[in-house]
C-alpha positions in Angstrom: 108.6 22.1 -6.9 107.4 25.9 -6.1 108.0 27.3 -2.8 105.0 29.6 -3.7 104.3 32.3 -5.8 106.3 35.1 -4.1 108.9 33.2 -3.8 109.2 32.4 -7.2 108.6 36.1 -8.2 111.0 37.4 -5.8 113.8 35.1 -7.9 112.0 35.8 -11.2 113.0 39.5 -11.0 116.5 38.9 -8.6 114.6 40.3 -5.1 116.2 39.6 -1.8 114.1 37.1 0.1 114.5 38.6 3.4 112.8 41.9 2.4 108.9 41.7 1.7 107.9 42.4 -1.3 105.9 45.7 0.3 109.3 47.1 0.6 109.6 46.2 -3.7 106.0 47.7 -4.5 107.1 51.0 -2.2 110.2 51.2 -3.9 109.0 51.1 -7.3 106.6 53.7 -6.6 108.8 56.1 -4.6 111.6 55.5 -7.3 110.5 54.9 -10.7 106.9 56.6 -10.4 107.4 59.6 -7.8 111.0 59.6 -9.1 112.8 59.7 -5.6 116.1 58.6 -5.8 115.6 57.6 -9.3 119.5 57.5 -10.1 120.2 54.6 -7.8 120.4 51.2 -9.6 119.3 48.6 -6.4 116.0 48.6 -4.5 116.5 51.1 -1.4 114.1 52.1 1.6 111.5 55.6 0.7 113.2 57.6 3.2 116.3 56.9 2.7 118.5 60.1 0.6 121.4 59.0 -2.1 122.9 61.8 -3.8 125.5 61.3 -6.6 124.7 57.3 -6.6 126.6 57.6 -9.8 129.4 57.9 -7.2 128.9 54.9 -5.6 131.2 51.7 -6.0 129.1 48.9 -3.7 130.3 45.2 -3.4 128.3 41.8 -3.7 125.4 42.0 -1.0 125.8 45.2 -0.2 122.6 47.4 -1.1 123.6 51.3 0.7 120.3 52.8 1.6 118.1 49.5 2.3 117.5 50.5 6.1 115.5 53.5 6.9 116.8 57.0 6.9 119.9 56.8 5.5 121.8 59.8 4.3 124.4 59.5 1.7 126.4 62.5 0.0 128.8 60.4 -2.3 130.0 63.9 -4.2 133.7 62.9 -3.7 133.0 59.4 -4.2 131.5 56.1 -2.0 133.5 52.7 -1.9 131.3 49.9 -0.2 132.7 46.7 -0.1 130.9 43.0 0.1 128.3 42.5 2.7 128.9 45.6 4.3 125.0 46.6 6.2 124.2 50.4 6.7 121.8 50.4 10.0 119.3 53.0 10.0 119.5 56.6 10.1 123.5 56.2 9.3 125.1 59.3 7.4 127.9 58.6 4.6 128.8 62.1 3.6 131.9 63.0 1.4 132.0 66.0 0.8 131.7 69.4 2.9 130.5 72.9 2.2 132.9 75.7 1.8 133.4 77.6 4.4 132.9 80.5 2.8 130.6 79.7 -0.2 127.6 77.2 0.6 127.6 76.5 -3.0 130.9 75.1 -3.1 132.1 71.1 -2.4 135.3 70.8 -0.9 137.2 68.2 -2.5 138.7 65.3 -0.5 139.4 61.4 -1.0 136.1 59.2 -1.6 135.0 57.5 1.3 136.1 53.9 1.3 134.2 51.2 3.6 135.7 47.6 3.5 133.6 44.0 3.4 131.9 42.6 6.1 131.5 46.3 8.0 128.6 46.9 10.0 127.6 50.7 10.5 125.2 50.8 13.4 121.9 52.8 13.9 122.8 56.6 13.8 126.8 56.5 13.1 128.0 59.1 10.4 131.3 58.7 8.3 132.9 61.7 7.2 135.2 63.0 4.3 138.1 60.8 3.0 137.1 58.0 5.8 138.7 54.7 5.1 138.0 51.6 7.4 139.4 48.4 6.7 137.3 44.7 6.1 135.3 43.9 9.7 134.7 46.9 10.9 132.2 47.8 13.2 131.1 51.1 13.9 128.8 51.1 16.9 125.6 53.0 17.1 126.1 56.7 17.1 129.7 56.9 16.8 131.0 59.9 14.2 133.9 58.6 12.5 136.7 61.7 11.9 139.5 59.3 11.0 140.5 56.4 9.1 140.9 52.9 10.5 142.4 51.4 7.8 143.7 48.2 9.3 140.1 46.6 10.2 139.3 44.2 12.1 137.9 46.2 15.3 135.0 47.7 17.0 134.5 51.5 17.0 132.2 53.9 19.0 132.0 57.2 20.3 132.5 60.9 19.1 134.9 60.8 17.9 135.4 57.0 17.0 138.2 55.5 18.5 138.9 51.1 19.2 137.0 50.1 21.6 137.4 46.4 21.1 139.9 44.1 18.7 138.3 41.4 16.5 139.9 38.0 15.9 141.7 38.1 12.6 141.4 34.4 11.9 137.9 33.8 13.2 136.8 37.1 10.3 138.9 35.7 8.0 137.3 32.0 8.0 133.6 33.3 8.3 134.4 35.3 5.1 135.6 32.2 3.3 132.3 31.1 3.9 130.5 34.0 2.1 133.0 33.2 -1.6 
């Protein structure tokens, strides 16, 4: 039995069912017709920026660039992992001018975001960043170093632990998700 005709049109062509399907028609237009963003492969918000998508590794229901406003520079390279969400207006950038010559990247590690990481409203990851699975960068935060180990809230400029997660109680709510 049919749930009704968006519904079955959202799974027809493999849509999420909690965005509305004005989000798809804007996308396609902004995307495919206007040719904004056009390199990225998944659905994402009209003003939100992706350069070098090419660059971008993102895990299973993880789509960088769905919320509005996001900025992301993946010119040394953007790991996402699984159902990691990008609030809006968060910055990813990679790579930073030369001091010297504007023209010029500065090489550095990718960027490398684990699963089940939240980035809220505003925060902004820079160069060779790594943080581990279930992290959660709070809103505004500017994240300078790595926090490879996970499992932790971080906030401020710069970011630094604010708060410990339970390792166990992550680790079962991700079995859930496999």
């Amino acid at each position: 039995m049919s749930k009704g005709p968006t519904y079955d049109l959202k799974n027809l062509f493999g849509m999420r069912r909690e965005m509305s399907m004005g989000f798809y028609l804007t996308d396609f237009v902004f995307r495919k017709l206007l040719r904004q963003n056009s390199g990225v492969k998944w659905a994402i918000h009209h003003t939100s920026t992706i350069h070098n998508p090419d660059k971008i590794v993102k895990g299973k229901g993880t789509y960088p660039g769905d919320s509005p406003g996001v900025y992301i520079n993946a010119v040394n390279g953007v790991n996402i992992g699984d159902y990691t969400n990008l609030g809006p207006n968060v910055g990813i950038v990679s790579s930073n001018h030369n001091f010297v010559n504007n023209d010029e990247h500065i090489v550095a590690d990718p960027i490398n975001i684990g699963r089940f990481c939240w980035l809220g409203m505003g925060a902004v990851v820079l160069p060779g960043v790594a943080l581990g699975d279930f992290t959660i960068v709070g809103a505004g935060a500017i994240v300078t170093k790595s926090f490879p180990e996970g499992y932790c809230i971080i906030a401020g400029n710069p970011a630094k632990i604010i708060k410990e997660l339970n390792k166990d109680e992550c680790n079962a709510f991700a079995k859930t998700r496999e």
